[in-house]
ChimeraX commands (.cxc) that place a marker at each C-alpha (Angstrom):
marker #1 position 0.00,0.00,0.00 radius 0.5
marker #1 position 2.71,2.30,0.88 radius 0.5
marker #1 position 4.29,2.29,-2.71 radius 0.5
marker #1 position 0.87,4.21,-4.23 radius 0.5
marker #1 position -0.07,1.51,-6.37 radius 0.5
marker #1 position -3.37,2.66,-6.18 radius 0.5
marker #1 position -2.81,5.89,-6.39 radius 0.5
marker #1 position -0.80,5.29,-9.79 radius 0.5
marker #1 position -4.01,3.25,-10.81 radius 0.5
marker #1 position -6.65,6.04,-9.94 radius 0.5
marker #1 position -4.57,8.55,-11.45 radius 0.5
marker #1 position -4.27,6.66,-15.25 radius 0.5
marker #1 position -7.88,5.88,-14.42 radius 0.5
marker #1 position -8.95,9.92,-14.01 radius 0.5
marker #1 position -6.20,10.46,-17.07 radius 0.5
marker #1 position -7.47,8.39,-19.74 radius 0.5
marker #1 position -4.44,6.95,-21.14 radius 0.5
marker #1 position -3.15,3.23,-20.58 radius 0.5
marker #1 position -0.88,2.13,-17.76 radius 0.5
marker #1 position 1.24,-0.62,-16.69 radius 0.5
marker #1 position 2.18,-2.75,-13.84 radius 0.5
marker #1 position 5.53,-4.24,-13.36 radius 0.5
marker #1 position 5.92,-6.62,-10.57 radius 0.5
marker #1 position 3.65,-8.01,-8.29 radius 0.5
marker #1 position 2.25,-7.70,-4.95 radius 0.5
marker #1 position -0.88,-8.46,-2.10 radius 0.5
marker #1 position -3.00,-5.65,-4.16 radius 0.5
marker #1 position -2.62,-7.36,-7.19 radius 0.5
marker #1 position -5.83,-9.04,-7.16 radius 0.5
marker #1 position -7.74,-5.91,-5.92 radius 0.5
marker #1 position -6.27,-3.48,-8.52 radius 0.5
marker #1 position -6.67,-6.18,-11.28 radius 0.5
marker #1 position -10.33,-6.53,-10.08 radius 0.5
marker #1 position -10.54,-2.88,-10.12 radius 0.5
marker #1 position -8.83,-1.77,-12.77 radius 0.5
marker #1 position -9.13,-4.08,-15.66 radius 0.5
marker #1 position -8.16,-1.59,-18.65 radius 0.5
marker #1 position -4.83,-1.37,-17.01 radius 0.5
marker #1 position -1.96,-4.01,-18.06 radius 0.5
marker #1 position -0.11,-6.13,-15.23 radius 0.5
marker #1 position 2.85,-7.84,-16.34 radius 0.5
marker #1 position 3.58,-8.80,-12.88 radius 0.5
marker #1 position 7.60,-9.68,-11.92 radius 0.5
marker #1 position 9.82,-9.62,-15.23 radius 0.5
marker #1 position 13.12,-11.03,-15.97 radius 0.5
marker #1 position 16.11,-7.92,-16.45 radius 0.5
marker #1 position 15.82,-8.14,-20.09 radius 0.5
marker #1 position 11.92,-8.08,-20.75 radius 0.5
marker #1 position 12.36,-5.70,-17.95 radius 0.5
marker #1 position 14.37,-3.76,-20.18 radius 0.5
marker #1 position 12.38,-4.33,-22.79 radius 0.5
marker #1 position 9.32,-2.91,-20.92 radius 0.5
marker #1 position 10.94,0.25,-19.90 radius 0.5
marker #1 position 12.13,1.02,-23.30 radius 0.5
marker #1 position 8.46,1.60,-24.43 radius 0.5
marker #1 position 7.31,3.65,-21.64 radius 0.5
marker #1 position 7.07,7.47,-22.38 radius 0.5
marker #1 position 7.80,7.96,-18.09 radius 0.5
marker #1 position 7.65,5.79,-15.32 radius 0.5
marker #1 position 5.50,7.26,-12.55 radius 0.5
marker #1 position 7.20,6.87,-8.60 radius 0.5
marker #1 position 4.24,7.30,-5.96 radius 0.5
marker #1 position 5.16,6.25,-2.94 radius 0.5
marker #1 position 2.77,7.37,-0.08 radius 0.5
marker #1 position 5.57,7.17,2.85 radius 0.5
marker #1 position 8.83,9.17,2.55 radius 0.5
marker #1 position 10.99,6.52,0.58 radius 0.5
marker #1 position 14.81,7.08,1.48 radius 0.5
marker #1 position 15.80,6.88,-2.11 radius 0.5
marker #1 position 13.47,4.47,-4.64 radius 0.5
marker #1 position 15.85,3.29,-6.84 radius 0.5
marker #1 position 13.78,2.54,-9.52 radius 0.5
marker #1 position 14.19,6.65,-10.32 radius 0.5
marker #1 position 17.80,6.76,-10.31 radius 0.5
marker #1 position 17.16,3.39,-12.73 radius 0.5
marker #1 position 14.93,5.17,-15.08 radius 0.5
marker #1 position 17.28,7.93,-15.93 radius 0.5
marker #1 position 20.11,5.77,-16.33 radius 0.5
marker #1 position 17.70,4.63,-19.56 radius 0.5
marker #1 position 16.36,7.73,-20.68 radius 0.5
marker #1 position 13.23,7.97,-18.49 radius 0.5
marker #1 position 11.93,10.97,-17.76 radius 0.5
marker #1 position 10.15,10.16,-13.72 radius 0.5
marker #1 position 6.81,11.43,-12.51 radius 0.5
marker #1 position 7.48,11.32,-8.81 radius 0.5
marker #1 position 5.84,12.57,-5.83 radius 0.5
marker #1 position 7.28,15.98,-3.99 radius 0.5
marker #1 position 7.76,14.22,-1.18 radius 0.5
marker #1 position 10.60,11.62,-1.23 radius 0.5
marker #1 position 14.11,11.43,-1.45 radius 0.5
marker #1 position 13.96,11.05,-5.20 radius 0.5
marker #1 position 13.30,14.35,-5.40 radius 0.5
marker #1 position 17.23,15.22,-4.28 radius 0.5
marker #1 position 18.32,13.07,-8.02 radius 0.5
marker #1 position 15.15,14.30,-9.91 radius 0.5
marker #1 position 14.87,18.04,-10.30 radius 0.5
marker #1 position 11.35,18.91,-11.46 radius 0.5
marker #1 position 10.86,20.15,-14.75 radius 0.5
marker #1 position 14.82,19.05,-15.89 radius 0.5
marker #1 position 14.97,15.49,-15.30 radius 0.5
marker #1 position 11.62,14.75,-14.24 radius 0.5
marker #1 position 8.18,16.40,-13.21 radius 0.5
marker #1 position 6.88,16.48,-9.49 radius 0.5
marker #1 position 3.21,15.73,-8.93 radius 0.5
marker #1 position 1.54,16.80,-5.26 radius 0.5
marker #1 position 2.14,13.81,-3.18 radius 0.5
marker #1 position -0.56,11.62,-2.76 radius 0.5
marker #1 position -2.66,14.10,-5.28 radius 0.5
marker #1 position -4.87,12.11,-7.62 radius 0.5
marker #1 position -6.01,14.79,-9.93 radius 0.5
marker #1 position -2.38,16.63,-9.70 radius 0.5
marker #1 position -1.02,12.79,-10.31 radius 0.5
marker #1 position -3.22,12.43,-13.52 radius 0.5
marker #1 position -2.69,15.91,-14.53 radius 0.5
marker #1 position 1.29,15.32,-14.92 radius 0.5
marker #1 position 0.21,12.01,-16.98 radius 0.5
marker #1 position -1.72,13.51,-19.50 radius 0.5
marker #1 position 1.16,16.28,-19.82 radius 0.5
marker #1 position 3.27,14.12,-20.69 radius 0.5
marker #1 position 1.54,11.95,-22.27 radius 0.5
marker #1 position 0.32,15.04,-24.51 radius 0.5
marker #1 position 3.76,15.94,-24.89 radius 0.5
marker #1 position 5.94,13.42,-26.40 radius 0.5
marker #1 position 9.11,16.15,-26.98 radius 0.5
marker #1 position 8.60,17.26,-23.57 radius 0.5
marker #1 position 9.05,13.50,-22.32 radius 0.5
marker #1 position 11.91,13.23,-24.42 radius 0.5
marker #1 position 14.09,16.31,-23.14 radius 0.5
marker #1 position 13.46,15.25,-19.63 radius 0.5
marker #1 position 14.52,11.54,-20.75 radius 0.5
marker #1 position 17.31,13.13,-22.62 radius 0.5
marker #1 position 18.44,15.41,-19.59 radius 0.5
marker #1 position 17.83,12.56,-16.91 radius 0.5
marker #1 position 20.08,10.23,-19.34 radius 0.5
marker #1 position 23.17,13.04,-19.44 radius 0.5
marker #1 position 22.15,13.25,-15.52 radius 0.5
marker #1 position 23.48,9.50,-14.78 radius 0.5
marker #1 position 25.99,9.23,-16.85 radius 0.5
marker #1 position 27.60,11.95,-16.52 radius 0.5
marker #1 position 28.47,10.99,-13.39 radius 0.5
marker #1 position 27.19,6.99,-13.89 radius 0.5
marker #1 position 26.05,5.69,-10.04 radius 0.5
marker #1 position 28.28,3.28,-8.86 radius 0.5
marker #1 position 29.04,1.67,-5.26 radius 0.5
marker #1 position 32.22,3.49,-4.85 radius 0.5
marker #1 position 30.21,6.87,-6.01 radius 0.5
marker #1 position 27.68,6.31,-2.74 radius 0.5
marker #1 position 31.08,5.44,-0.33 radius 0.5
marker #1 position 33.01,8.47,-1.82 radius 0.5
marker #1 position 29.53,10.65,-1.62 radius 0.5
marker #1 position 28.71,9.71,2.05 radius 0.5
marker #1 position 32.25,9.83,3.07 radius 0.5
marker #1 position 31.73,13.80,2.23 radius 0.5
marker #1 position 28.58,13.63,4.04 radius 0.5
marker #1 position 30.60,12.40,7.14 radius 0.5
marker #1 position 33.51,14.93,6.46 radius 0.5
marker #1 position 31.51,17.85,6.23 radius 0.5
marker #1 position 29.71,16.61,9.94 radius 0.5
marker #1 position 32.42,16.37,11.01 radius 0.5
marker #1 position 33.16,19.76,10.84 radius 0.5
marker #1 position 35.64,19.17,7.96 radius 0.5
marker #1 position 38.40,18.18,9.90 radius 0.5
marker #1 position 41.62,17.37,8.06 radius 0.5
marker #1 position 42.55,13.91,9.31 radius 0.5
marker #1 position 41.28,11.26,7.25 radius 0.5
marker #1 position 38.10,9.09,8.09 radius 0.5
marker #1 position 38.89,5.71,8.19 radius 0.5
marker #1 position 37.61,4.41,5.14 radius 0.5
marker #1 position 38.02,0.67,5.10 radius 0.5
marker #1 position 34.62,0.49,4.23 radius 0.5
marker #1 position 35.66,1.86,0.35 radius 0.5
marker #1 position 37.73,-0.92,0.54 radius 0.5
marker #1 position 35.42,-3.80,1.55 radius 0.5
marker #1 position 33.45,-5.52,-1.54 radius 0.5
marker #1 position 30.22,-4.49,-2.11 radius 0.5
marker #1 position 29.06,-7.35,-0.45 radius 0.5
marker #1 position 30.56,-6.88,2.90 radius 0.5
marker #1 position 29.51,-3.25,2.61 radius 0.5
marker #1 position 25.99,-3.53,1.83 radius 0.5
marker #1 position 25.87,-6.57,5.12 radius 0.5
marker link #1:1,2 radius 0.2
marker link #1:2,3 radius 0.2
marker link #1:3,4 radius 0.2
marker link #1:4,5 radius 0.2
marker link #1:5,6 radius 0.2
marker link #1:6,7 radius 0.2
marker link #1:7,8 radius 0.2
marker link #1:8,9 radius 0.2
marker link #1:9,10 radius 0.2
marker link #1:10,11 radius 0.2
marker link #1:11,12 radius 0.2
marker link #1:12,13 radius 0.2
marker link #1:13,14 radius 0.2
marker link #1:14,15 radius 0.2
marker link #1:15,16 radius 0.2
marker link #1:16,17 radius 0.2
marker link #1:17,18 radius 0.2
marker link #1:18,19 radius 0.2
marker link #1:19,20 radius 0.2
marker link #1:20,21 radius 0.2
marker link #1:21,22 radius 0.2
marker link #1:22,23 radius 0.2
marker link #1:23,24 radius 0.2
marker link #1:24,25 radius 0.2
marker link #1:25,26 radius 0.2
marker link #1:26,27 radius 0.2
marker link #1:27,28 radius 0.2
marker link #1:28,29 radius 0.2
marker link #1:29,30 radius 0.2
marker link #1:30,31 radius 0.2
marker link #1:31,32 radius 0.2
marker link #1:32,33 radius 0.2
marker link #1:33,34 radius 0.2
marker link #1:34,35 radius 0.2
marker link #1:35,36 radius 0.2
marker link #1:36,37 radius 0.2
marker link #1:37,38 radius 0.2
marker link #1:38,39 radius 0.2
marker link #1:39,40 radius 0.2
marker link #1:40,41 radius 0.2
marker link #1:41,42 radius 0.2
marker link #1:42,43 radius 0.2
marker link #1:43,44 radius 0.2
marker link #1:44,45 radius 0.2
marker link #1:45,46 radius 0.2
marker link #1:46,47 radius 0.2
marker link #1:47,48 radius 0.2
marker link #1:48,49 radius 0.2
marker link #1:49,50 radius 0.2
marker link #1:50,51 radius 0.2
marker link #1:51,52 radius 0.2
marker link #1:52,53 radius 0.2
marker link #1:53,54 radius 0.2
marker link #1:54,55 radius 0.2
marker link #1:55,56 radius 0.2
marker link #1:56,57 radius 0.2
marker link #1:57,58 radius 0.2
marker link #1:58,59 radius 0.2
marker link #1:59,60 radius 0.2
marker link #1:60,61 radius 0.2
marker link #1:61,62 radius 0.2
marker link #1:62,63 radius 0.2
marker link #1:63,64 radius 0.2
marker link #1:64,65 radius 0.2
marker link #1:65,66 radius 0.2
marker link #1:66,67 radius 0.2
marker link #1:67,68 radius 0.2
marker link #1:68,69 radius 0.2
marker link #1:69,70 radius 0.2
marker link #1:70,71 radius 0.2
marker link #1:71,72 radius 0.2
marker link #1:72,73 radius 0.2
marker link #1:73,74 radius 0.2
marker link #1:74,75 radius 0.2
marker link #1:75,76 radius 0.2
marker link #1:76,77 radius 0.2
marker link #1:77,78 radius 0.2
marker link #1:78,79 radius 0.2
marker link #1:79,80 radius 0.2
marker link #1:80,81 radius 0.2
marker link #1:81,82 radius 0.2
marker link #1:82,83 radius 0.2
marker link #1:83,84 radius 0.2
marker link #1:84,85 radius 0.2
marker link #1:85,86 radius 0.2
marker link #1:86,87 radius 0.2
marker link #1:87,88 radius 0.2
marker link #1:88,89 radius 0.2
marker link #1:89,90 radius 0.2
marker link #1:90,91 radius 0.2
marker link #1:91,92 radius 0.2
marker link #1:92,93 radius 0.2
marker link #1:93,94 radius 0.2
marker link #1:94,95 radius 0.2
marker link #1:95,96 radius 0.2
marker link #1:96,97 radius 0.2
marker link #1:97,98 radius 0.2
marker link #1:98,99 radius 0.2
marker link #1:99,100 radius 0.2
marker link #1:100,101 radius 0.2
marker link #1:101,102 radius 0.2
marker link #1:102,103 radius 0.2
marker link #1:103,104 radius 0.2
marker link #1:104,105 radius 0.2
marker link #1:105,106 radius 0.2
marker link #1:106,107 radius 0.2
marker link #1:107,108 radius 0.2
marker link #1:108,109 radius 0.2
marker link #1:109,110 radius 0.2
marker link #1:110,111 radius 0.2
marker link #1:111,112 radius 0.2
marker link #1:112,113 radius 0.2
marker link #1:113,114 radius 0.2
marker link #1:114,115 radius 0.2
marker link #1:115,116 radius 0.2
marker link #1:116,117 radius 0.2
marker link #1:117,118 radius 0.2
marker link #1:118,119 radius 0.2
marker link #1:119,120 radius 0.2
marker link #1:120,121 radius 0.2
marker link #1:121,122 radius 0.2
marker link #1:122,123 radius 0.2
marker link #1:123,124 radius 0.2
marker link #1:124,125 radius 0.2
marker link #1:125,126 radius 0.2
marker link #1:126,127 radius 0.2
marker link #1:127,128 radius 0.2
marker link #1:128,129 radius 0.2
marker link #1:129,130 radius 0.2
marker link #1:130,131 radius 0.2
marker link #1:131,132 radius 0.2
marker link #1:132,133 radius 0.2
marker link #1:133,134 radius 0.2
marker link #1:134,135 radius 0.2
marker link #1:135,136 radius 0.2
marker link #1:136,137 radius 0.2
marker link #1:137,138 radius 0.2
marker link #1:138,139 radius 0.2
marker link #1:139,140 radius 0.2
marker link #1:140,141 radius 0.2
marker link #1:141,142 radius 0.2
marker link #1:142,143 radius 0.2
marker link #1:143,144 radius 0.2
marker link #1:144,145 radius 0.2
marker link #1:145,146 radius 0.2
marker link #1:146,147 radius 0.2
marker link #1:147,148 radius 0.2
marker link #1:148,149 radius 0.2
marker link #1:149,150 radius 0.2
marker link #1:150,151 radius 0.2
marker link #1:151,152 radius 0.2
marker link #1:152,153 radius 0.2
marker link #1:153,154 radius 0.2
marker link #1:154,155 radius 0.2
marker link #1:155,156 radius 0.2
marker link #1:156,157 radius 0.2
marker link #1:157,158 radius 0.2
marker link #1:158,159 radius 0.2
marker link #1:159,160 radius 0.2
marker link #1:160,161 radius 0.2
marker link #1:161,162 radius 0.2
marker link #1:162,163 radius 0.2
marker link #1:163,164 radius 0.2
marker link #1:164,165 radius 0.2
marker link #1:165,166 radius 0.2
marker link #1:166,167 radius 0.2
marker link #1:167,168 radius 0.2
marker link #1:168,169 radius 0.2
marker link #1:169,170 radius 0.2
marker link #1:170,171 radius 0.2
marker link #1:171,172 radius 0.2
marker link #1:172,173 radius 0.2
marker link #1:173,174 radius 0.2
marker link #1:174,175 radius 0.2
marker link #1:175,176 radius 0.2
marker link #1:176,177 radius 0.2
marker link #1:177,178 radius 0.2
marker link #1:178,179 radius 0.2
marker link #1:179,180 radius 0.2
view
């Protein structure tokens, strides 16, 4: 419920323009039930993933709680995917509204389906924001030793930016043993 699943479905709904599911989830049956004209493709493999993404004009991010990051954002523009995402979540420090991306009043319905039918309406529009979230990532492409080298600033700077090194073993530690 939390990831505004039905949210995203109310919003095509009030829109008039098709929508799609990827992945799966306990209101699955509901919105299926619910919303019929809308297309679940539930969990894909990477490549039809891919595949899926590729012939999406935006992917919409609704989350109803404050997500920390949602990944799937920082994903999209790494393809070319311009993000409809609510103004309130972290996403919102990657996706700049109206450069890389469009904000949409979180948890708004009507201001949800508004941004869906502008873009929607607006193909070129889509496609700069694609095209400006795509020189976004990889520009600078997001890797693990990006984050470490990112939060180690973080750190430094609460810190008070004292001159002494942190100890950074964790840079050196696979990803594995830094994500445990």
């Amino acid at each position: 419920e939390e990831k505004g699943a039905r949210l995203f479905a109310a919003a095509v709904r009030a829109a008039g323009v098709s929508g799609v599911f990827i992945g799966d989830g306990a209101l699955s049956p509901e919105l299926k039930a619910n919303y019929p004209e809308i297309c679940f493709r539930g969990w894909l493999p990477p490549g039809k993933m891919r595949a899926a993404l590729a012939s999406a004009r935006a992917i919409v991010f609704p989350p109803l709680w404050y997500e920390t990051l949602g990944m799937v954002a920082v994903e999209a523009a790494s393809m070319g995917l311009p993000v409809i995402l609510s103004d309130s979540c972290a996403a919102t420090d990657f996706i700049k509204d109206g450069t890389t991306g469009i904000y949409f009043a979180h948890g708004s319905v009507s201001d949800l389906a508004e941004k869906i039918i502008r873009l929607h309406d607006r193909p070129d529009e889509a496609h700069r924001l694609g095209q400006a979230a795509y020189q976004w990532y990889w520009d600078a492409p997001w890797t693990t030793e990006r984050h470490v080298e990112e939060l180690l600033d973080v750190y430094r700077r609460i810190l008070g930016n004292r001159s002494e090194p942190i100890n950074d073993s964790a840079t050196k530690a696979s990803p594995v043993e830094a994500v445990a």
